[in-house]
C-alpha positions in Angstrom: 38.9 62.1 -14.7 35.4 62.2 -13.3 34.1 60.8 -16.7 36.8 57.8 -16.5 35.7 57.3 -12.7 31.9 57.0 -14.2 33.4 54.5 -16.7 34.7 51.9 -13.8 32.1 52.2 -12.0 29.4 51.4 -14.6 31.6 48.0 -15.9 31.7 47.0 -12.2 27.9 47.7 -12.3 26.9 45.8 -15.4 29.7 43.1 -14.1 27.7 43.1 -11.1 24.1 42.8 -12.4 25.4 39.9 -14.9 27.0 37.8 -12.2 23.4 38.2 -10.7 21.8 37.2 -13.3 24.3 33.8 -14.1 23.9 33.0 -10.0 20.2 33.4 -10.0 19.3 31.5 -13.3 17.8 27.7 -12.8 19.8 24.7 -12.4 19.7 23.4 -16.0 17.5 20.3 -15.6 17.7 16.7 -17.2 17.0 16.4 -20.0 13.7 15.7 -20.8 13.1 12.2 -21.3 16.6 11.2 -20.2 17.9 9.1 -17.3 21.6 10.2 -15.5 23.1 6.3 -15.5 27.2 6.5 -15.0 27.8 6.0 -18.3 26.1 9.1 -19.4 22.1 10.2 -19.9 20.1 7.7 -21.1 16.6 7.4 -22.7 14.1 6.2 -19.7 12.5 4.2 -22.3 15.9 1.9 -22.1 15.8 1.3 -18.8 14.1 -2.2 -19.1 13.5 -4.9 -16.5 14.7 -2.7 -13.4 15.5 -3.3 -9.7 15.2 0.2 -8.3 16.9 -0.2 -4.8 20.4 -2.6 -4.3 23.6 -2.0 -3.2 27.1 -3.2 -4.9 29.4 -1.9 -1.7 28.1 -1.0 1.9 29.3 0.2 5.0 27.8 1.6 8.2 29.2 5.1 9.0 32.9 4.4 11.1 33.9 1.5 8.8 37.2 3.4 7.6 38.6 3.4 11.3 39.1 0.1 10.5 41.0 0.1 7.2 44.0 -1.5 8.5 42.6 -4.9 9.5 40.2 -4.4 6.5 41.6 -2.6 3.4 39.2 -2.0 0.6 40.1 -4.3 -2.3 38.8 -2.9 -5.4 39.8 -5.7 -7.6 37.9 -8.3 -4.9 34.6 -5.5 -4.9 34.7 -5.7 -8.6 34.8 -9.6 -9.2 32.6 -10.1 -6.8 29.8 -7.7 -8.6 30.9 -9.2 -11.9 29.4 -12.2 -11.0 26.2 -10.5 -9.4 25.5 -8.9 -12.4 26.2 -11.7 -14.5 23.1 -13.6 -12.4 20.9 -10.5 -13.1 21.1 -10.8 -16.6 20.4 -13.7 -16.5 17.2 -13.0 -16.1 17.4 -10.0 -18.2 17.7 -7.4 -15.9 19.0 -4.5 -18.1 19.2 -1.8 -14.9 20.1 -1.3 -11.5 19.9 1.6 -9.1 22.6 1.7 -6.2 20.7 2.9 -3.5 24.1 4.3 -1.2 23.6 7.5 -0.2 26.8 9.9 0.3 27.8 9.4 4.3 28.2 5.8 4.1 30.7 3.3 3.1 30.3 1.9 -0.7 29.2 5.1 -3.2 31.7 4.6 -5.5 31.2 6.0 -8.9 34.3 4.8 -10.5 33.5 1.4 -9.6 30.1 1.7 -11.2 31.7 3.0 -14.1 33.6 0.1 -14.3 30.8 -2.7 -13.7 28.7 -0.5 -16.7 31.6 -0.7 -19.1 32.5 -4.3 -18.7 29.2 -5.7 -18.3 26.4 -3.5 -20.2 24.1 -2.6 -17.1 22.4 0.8 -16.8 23.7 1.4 -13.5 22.1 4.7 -11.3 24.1 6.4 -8.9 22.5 8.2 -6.0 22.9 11.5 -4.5 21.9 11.5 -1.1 22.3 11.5 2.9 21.0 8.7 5.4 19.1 8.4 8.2 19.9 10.2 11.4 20.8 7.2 13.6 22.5 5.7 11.4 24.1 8.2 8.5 26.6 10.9 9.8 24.5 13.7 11.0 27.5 15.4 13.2 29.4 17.0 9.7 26.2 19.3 9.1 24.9 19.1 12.6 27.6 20.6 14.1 27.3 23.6 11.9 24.0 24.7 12.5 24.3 24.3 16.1 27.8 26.3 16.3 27.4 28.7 13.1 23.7 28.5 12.4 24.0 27.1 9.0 21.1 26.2 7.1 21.8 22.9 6.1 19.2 22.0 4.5 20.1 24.5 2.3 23.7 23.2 2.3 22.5 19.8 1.6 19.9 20.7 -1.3 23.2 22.8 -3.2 25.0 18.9 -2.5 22.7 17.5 -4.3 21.8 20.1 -7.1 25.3 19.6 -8.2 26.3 16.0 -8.1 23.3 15.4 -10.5 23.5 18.3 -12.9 27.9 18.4 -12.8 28.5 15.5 -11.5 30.5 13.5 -8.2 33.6 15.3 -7.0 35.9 14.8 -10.5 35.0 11.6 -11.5 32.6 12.5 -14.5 29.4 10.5 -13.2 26.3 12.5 -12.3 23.7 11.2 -9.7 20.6 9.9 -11.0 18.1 9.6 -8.1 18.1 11.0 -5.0 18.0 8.8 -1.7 16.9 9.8 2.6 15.4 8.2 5.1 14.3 8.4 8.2 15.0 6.0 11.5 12.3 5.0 13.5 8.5 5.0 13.6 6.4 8.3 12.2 8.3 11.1 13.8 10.7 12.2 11.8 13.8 14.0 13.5 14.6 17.9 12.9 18.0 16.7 11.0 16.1 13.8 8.8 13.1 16.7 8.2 16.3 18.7 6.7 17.4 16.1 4.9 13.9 15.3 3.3 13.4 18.9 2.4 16.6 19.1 0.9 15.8 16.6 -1.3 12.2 18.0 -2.2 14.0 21.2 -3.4 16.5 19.1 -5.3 14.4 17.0 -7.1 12.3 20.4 -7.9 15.2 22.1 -9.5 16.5 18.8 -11.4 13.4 16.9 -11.9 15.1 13.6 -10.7 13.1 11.9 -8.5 13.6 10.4 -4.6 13.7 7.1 -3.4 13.4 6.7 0.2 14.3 4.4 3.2 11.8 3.3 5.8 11.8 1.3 8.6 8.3 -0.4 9.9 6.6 3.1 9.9 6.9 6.2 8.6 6.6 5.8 4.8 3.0 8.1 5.2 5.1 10.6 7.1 7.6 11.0 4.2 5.3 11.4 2.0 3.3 14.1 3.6 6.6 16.0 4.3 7.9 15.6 0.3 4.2 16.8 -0.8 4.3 19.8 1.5 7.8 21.0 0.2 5.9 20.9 -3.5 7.5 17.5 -4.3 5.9 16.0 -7.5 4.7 12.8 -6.0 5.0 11.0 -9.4 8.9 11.2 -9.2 8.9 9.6 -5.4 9.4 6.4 -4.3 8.8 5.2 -0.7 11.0 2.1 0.2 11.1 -0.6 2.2 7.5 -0.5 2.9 7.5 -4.2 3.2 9.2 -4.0 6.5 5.7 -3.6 7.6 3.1 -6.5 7.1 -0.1 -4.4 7.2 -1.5 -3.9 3.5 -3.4 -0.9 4.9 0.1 0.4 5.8 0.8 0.3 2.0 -2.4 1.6 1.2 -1.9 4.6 3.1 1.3 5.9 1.6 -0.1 4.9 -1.8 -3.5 7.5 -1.3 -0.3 10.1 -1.5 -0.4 9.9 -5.2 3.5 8.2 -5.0 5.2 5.2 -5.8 6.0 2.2 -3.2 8.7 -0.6 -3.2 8.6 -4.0 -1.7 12.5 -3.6 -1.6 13.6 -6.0 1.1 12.5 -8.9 -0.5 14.5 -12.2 0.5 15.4 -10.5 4.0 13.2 -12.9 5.4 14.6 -12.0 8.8 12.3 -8.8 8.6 9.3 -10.0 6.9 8.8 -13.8 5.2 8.8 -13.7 1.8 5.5 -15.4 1.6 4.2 -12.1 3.6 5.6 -10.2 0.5 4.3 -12.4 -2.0 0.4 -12.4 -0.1 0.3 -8.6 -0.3 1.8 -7.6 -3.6 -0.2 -10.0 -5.0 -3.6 -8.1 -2.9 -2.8 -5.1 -4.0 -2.6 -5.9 -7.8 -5.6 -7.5 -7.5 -7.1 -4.5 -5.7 -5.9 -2.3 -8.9 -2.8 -0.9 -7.2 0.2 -2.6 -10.1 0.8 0.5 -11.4 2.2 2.1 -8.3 4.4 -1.1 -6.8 8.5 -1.7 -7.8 10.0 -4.6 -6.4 13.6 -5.1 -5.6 16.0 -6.6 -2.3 18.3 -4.2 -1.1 21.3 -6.6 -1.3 24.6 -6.0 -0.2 27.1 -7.3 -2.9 30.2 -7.0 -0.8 29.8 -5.7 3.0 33.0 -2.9 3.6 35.6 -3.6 7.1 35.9 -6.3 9.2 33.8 -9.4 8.0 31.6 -10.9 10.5 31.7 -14.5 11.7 27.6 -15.1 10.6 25.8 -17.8 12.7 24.5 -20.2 10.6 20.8 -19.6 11.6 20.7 -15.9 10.2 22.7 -17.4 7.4 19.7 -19.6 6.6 17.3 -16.8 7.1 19.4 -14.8 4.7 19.7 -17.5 1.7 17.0 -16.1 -0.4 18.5 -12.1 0.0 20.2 -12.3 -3.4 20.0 -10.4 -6.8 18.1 -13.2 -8.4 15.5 -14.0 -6.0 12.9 -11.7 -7.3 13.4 -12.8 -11.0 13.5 -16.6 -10.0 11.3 -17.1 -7.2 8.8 -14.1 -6.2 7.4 -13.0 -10.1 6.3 -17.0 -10.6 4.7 -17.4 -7.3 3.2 -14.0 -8.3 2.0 -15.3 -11.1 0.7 -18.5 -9.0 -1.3 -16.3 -6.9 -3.4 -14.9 -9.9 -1.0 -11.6 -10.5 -0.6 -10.7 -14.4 2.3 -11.1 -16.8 1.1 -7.2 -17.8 1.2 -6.0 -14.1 4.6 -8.2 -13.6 5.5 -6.2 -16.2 3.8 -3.0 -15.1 5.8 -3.5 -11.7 9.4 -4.1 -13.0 9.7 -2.3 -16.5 6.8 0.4 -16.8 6.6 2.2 -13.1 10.4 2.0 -12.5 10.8 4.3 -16.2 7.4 6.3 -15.4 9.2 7.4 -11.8 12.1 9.2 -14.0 9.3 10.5 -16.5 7.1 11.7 -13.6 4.2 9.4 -14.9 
């Protein structure tokens, strides 16, 4: 009897210690080498002639209380980003990173799928949350405050999983992680939770961070992502071109990371010329190797559509999937910047920032 008692309680034991052991083993990480795109891991060699921030579907946080003037038409979504993709190859763009993070309108991995199947792209799905003032903070807000939940934690295990297993069941595993923050340097208590999560996500999968920014903050998010033990060759601070200051973008670049002129043809922020003038300093200055360019484009805007007043339509024309390949690389070129460090800019940084180079 006693000996039989013994017996149960040394399975339950060695049950025990082994279920510690299977929780408490590392998050298998990507393979080394390897890119998560939705159609499966690919070499980062293959990635090509990349635009590392863009958006096929977007929707500010609310836009599904209006689903009954404004169903989503999938069929519509997916024509529509056909054709987008269609005028990215032609100028041999061979991938794309969506940059919509999880509490928005727009993520939608089976559409991606879809686009990857039909059309070739290397498409790159994000894990991610976004910005306090304008993401949807109250879901993990509300349970720290009331239950004193550590959500950063909560938000890092998000993460962890949607790249190493994969989105809810649909089969497609993030490939880059994606935050911001909202306004100038300071960045909120949620948005510092956020961040962190991220810096322990990309630690345990080695997939790196891409950021948003608005006209400050980029050195911030840096210093935040570097003091979490981020490896600041797998970051990428965006949207640094809403600022016009080159020392701005000399600043965040002394971190050791990555920038992206990623608003280009939003001339409504900053003139493309403005781009153009500073990208074109920096190579000169020696700084090609840490610069990706892309525009942030919305492909199809989710809800209601908005009656757009012709002048912002006009200051909007060049915000387009092309505009980079057609218009900003030659007047690059015109202003003395390399066919190596055009190349260095849109083919070598966007794979070394998945190799940690």
């Amino acid at each position: 009897m006693n000996r039989c008692k013994f017996g149960k309680v040394a399975v339950s034991g060695i049950l025990s210690v082994l279920l510690w052991l299977v929780l408490a083993a590392p998050v298998p990480a990507i393979e080394a080498g390897k890119v998560n795109t939705v159609l499966g891991l690919v070499p980062a060699e293959n990635l090509g002639i990349t635009l590392p921030h863009e958006h096929f579907a977007f929707a500010y946080p609310g836009w599904f209380a209006d689903d009954t003037m404004a169903p989503y038409d999938y069929e519509a979504v997916l024509k529509t980003n056909l054709e987008v993709i269609k005028a990215a190859q032609k100028y041999k763009i061979a991938t794309i990173i969506d940059a919509t993070p999880n509490d928005t309108g727009g993520r939608n991995p089976k559409l991606y799928k879809e686009l990857a199947e039909k059309t070739g792209m290397n498409i790159i799905c994000s894990t991610g949350l976004y910005t306090e003032h304008d993401g949807s903070p109250p879901y993990f807000k509300t349970r720290q405050v009331w239950y004193g939940t550590d959500i950063s934690k909560m938000m890092s295990e998000l993460f962890i999983k949607e790249i190493t297993q994969g989105i809810g069941k649909t089969g497609v595993k993030a490939g880059v992680i994606k935050c911001g923050t909202s306004g100038g340097g300071k960045i909120s208590p949620y948005e510092t939770a956020v961040l962190k999560a991220a810096a322990a996500a990309q630690k345990a999968t080695g997939v790196p961070i891409i950021t948003h920014t608005e006209a400050a903050g980029g050195v911030e998010q840096a210093e935040l992502f570097l003091g979490e033990g981020a490896d600041p060759k797998k970051i990428m601070i965006g949207h640094v071109s809403n600022n016009k200051d080159i020392e701005y973008h000399k600043a965040i670049l002394a971190k050791g990371v990555y920038i992206a002129f990623d608003r280009i043809g939003l001339d409504i922020i900053t003139p493309t010329d403005v781009i153009i003038k500073n990208v074109a300093e920096l190579c000169k200055q020696g700084y090609a190797k840490k610069i990706m360019l892309s525009h942030d484009t919305v492909n199809v805007w989710l809800g209601r559509q908005i009656e757009t007043p012709e002048q912002v339509l006009k200051a909007l024309a060049n915000w387009r999937i092309d505009h980079v390949s057609q218009n900003v690389l030659p007047a690059l070129k015109a202003q003395g910047v390399t066919d190596e460090q055009i190349k260095t800019m849109m083919v070598d940084n966007p794979r070394n920032l998945f190799l940690g180079k």
